[in-house]
N, C-alpha and C positions, 0 to 999 in steps of 0.2 A: 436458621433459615426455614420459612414457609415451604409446602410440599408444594404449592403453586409456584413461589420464587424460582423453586430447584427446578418445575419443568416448565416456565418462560424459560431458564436459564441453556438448558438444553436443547428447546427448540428452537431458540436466537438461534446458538451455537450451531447447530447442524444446521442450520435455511442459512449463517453466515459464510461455512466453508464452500455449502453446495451454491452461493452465489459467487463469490471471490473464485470458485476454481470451474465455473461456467458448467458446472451439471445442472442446473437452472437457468435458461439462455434467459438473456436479453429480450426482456417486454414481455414474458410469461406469465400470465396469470398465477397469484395465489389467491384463490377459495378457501372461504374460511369451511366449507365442505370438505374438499381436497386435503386439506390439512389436518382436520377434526380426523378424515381417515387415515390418513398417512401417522400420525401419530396419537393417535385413542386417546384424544383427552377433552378435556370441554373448552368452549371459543375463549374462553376469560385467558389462559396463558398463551393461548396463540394470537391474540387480540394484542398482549402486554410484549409478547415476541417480534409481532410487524411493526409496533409502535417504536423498539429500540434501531430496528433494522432500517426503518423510515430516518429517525435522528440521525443515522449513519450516512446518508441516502444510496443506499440498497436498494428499495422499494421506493416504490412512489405513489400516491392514491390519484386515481383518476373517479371522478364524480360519475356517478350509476355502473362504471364498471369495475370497483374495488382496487385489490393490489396487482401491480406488478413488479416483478423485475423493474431496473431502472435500465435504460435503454439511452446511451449516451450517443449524440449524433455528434458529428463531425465539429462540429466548431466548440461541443462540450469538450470535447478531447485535447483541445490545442488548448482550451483554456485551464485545463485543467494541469494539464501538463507547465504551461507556461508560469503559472501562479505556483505549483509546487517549488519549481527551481528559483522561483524567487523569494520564496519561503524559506528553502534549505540556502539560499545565500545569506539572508540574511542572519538565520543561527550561525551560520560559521563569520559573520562579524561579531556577534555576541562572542563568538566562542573566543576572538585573537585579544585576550587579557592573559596577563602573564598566572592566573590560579587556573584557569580551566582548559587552558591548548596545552600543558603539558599531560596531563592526565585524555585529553581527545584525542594525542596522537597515540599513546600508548593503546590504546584503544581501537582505534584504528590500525594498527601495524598490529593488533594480535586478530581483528576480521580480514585481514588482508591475509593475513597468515593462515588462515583458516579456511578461504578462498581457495587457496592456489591448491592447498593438500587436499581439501574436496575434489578440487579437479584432478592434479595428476593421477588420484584415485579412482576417478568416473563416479564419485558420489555427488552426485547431482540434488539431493535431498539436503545432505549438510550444505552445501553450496549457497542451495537458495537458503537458509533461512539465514545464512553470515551475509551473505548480497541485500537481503532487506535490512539488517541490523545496523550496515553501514552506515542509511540514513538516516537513521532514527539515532545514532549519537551526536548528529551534529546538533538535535535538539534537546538532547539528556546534557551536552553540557554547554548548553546556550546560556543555562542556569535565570531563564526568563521562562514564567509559569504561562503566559499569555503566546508567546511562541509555541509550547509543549501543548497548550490547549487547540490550539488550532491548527495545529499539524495533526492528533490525534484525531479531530473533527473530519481530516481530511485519510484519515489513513485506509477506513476500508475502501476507498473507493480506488485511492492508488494502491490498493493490495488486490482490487479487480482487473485495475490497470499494469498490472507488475504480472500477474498470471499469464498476460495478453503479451506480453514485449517478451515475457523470459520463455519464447520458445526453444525448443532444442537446438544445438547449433549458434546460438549466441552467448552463451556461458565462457567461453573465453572472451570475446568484444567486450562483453559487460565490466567481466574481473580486469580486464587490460586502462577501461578508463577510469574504474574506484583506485586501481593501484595509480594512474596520472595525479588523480584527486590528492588523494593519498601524499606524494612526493611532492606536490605543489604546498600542502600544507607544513607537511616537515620541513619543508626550506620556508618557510615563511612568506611565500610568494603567494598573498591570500589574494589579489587581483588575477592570478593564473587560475587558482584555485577554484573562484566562482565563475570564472568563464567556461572552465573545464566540468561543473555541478551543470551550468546552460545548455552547454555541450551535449551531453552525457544525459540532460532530462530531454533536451531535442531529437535524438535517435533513438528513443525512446519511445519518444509523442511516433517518431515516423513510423515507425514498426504496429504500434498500435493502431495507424491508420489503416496502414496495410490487413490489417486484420480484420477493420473497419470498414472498409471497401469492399474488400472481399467477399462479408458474409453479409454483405446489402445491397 
């Protein structure tokens, strides 16, 4: 790997976290100045960094006035929200074939397990990253590459959106409706299943709203 490759790769990576985890607000200017200072290197890997983070949509170009943050307004949010649960519904009908729901449940029942002991622990770090991992099996075993590509298309922006809903205080709500999900699918009751995925992405969407309101 190119010494350029390796420092786009790094400045993605740190402009990805500090976007997803809101140390970069919403509709912030990035300067390709700004940025030349903040990390000492020349426009060419910062240029090839907003272009990945742009694909993501992280960033957005506005005409004469360059990059910013993406800055989702209210009806992005419902929409965005509303199309992920119909997304992850739809992998978990890919998933009810007798090769790949045996291996999704075990899968599930070992994040679910993983859930619950973060919590009774107060470890809140393991937590969230087995609460995000839940989703993202329904599309590792939808075993449809067009599914997985379009949910990855959509994931940093629900990993912006998932920072925003997973405030403190809701970490057992959240673990109480993946485990409903959870038990819907082990009984095979895959109609309960995806109404409780609707569910679950619509309290969700509200919290983010709330968030949304809030800070505009």
């Amino acid at each position: 790997m190119s010494t350029d490759n390796t420092l786009t790769n790094e400045i993605y990576n740190e402009l990805y976290h500090a976007i997803t985890h809101q140390e970069l607000k919403p509709g912030q200017n990035l300067t390709l100045t700004m940025l030349k200072k903040q990390f000492n290197v020349s426009h060419t890997p910062i240029r090839e960094a907003l272009t990945r983070l742009s694909a993501d949509g992280l960033v957005t170009y506005l005409p004469n006035k360059g990059m910013k943050v993406v800055n989702f307004g209210e009806g992005e949010i419902r929409e965005l929200f509303q199309f992920t649960a119909e997304l992850e519904v739809m992998a978990l009908r890919f998933c009810t074939n007798a090769f790949t729901m045996a291996p999704l449940i075990d899968a599930l029942e070992s994040v679910i397990e993983t859930e619950r002991e973060a919590l009774a622990k107060g470890d809140y770090d393991t937590w969230g990253a087995a609460s995000g991992k839940f989703h993202d099996l329904f599309y590792k075993y939808s075993d449809n590459q067009f599914l997985d590509e379009t949910a990855e298309k959509m994931g940093a922006r629900m990993e912006l959106m998932s920072f925003i809903y997973s405030k403190e205080g809701t970490e057992s709500e959240i673990y109480q409706r993946h485990e409903g999900i959870y038990q819907a699918v082990k009984d095979k009751d895959y109609e309960k299943a995806a109404d409780l995925i609707r569910a679950h992405l619509q309290f969700s969407m509200m919290y983010a709203l709330e968030d949304y309101k809030k800070n505009n």
